[in-house]
C-alpha positions in Angstrom: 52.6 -7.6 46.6 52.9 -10.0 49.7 54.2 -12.6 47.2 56.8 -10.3 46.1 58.1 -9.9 50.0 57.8 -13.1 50.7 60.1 -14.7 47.5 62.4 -11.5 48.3 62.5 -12.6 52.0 63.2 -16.3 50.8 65.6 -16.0 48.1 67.5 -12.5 49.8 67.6 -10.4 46.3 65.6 -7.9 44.6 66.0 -9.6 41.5 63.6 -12.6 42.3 61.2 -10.0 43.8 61.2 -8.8 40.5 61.1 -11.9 38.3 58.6 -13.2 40.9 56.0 -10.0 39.7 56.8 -10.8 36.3 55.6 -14.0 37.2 52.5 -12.8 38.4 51.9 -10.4 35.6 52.2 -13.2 33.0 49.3 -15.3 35.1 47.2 -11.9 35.1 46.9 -11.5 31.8 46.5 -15.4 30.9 43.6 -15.6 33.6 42.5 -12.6 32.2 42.6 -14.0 28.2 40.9 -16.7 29.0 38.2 -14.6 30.8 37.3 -12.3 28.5 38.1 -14.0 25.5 34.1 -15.5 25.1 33.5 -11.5 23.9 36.3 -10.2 22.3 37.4 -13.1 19.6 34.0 -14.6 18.5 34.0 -16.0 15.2 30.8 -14.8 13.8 28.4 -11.8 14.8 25.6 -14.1 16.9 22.7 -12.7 18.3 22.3 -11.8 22.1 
């Protein structure tokens, strides 16, 4: 949230605020992808 005050403090409008945790959604869930995507999309059933 504090990088949502501070591009609404630098750029004076809610609507960067907004686009700015838009922003940081879309990097969420790409970090997150990338994370957990080892367990989720395998290929073939392998053994633990």
């Amino acid at each position: 949230m504090g990088v949502e005050l501070a591009f609404e403090h630098l750029f004076a409008t809610a609507t960067m605020r907004y686009t700015d945790g838009v922003i940081g959604l879309a990097i969420g869930y790409v970090a997150k992808y990338h994370l957990v995507k080892q367990y989720v999309f395998r290929t073939a059933a392998q053994p633990r």
